[in-house]
C-alpha positions, 0 to 999 in steps of 0.5 A: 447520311442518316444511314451512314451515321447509324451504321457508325453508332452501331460500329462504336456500340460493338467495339464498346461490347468487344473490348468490355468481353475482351476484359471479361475473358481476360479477367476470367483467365487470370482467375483462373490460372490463379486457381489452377495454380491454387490447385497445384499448391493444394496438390502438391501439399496433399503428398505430405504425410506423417507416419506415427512413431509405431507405425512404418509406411510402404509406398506404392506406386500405381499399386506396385511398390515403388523403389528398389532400396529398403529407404525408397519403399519403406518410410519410417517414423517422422513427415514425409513427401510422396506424389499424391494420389494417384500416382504415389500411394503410402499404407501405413503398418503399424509394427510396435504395437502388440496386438492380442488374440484369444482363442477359446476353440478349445473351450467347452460351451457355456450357457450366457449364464455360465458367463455371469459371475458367480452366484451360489444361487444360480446352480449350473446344470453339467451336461452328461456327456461331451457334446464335440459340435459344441464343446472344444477340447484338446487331445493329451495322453495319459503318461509319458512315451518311452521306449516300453509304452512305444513298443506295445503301441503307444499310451492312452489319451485324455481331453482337456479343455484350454484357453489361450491368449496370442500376442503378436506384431508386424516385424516386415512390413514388405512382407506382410504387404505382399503376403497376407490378404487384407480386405480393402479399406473402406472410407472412413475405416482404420487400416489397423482395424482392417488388419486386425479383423482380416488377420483374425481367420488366418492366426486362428486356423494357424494356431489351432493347428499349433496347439493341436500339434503340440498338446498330444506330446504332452501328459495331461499332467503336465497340461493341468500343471500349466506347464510352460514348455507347452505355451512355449512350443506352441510358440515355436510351431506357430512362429515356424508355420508364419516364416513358412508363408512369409507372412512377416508377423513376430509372435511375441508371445502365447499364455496358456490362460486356463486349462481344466479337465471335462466337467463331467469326470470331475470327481473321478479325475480328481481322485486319479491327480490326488492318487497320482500325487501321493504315488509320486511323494511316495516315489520320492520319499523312498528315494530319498530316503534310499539316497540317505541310508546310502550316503549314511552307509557308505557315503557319496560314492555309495550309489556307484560303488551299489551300481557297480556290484550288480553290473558285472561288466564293471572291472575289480580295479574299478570297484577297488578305487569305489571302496577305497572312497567309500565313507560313512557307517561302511568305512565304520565297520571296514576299520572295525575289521581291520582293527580286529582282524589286527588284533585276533592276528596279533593276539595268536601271534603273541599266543604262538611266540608264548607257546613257543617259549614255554615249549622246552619247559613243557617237554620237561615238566608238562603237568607242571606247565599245563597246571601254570597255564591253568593258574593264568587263565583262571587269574584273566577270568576272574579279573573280568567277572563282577562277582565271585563265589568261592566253596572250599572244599570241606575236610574230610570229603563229606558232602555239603549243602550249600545254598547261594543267592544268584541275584545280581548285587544292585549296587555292582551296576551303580558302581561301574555306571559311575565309573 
């Protein structure tokens, strides 16, 4: 009896303890499918992501890049939702901004204490020759190519020394992704730092070359004067060499910073710009002025009207449309001619129709014809000098001394500068 009675209290004890565990599972069960579905929440919330108004957003997934549209694979500005991680994974570009990148490979070295600013105190020491482990240059010729300097071989070259500033942006994203090796982010890292330091070697190499390739075109004249066609093919060929890789980068622009000849021919290089200099003012003063004596000689057509004397090729009718338009000095003296070619023509006309008609009364009285003829032209004469002397002859034939004052009569000037 007592057994049975044990074994009942035993029986109720573990019922008692089943159902207390049964609550304490059912319990833990709730709280945690409470917490798994917590997770999926927080999961779930995790894929919402927010792309900056300069930034643009490739979305990978499993590491490949999801979607065949350009809307499915690339996201714009604004909140977006992708599966979280692993499955959907977004990098984020940032293609508005302008990243800067000098480039002083072409510089000469400077001691730390070059770099200082300027104190007349401190002289800096100028090595005596060129160093090429250490000092950067670039290679430019010394005139212009054309058709005589490329036929004897070529010019000669000089070294200058340039800095230059490179700005640049990501105007694909798909493609720079896929193209252009970028180091993998670490946490705590920035994916624009990342791209900027990983991006570095390859522009730098890349822009070497461009600068190379286009500084030899060029005169070191042209180098020093900073011309901006250089920056501007430098541009081009960097541009041309990125499309050729793909590599979805825009140059925006390239500054030629600084440009200066090698230290160590300072003095010299100066006197040959300051020669070259006043060779070229030379140059062009004689131009212009033989531009201006042309134009005030013959007038706007003198310069072809001289070109056209010395080609022969050129026909007679051509030259006679030139004279005809000439103007200035030329056509001064041209009318000039005419007028007195007019005139001496005329004048022996006149003279011819004249002889003409006093011809029959010379046949019959020449002496008396010729001593008229005499009379009027003694008559013009005197009409056209200033002073006049007159001697009689004295009577009877003797010979007479007579003395005159051949000077000028002051007042004879005075009289005609007044009228």
């Amino acid at each position: 009896m007592e057994d049975t009675k044990s074994q009942i209290a035993d029986t109720n004890e573990l019922d008692a303890a089943g159902k207390s565990l049964s609550e304490a599972l059912r319990i833990s069960f709730g709280i945690l499918k409470i917490i798994m579905i917590l997770l999926v929440i927080v999961f779930l919330a995790s894929g919402f992501k927010t792309v900056g108004p300069d930034e643009q957003a490739i979305v990978l997934q499993f590491g490949k890049i999801r979607g065949i549209s350009v809307e499915d694979r690339i996201l714009g500005p604004g909140l977006h939702w992708v599966f979280p991680y692993p499955i959907n994974e977004i990098i984020k570009i940032p293609v508005k901004k302008k990243i800067s990148l000098p480039l002083n490979s072409f510089w000469y070295y400077q001691e730390s204490v070059e770099l200082l600013p300027e104190n007349p105190k401190i002289k800096v020491r100028v090595p005596r020759n060129l160093d090429p482990l250490r000092d950067g240059y670039c290679i430019t010729r010394s005139e212009k190519q054309d058709v005589a300097i490329a036929a004897s071989g070529g010019s000669d070259y000089n070294i200058v020394h340039s800095k230059w500033q490179l700005y640049y942006q990501i105007d694909d994203p798909e493609r720079f992704f896929r193209n252009v090796y970028v180091e993998d982010i670490k946490p705590g890292e920035l994916y624009f730092d990342v791209i900027t330091k990983s991006l570095r070697p390859l522009l730098r190499d890349l822009l070497d070359n461009s600068v190379v390739t286009a500084m030899v075109k060029y005169t070191i004249d042209e180098a020093l004067s900073s011309s901006s066609r250089i920056p501007g093919q430098v541009k081009r060929l960097l541009q041309e060499k990125l499309d050729t890789i793909e590599s979805g980068i825009k140059v925006v622009s390239i500054q030629l910073t600084d440009v200066t000849q090698p230290r160590q021919v300072d003095e010299a290089f100066l006197a040959s710009i300051k020669a070259s200099q006043e060779r070229h003012t030379a140059i062009d003063e004689a131009r212009t002025y033989a531009e201006k004596t042309l134009n005030e000689a013959a007038g706007p057509v003198g310069g072809q009207l001289l070109d056209a004397l010395r080609e022969k090729a050129v026909g007679g009718d051509e030259k006679e449309l030139l004279w005809v338009q000439l103007a200035g000095r030329a056509q001064e003296k041209i009318a000039q001619a005419k007028a007195y070619r007019t005139k001496v023509v005329e004048s022996a006309k006149a003279d011819a129709e004249y002889l003409l008609a006093v011809l029959p009364e010379y046949r019959k009285y020449p002496e008396l014809v010729i001593q008229r003829i005499y009379q009027d032209a003694m008559e013009q004469i005197f009409e056209n000098v200033d002073e006049k002397f007159i001697v009689q002859p004295t009577a009877g034939g003797k010979a007479t001394e007579i003395r005159i004052l051949v000077n000028r009569d002051p007042t004879i000037k005075q009289q005609k500068a007044e009228k």
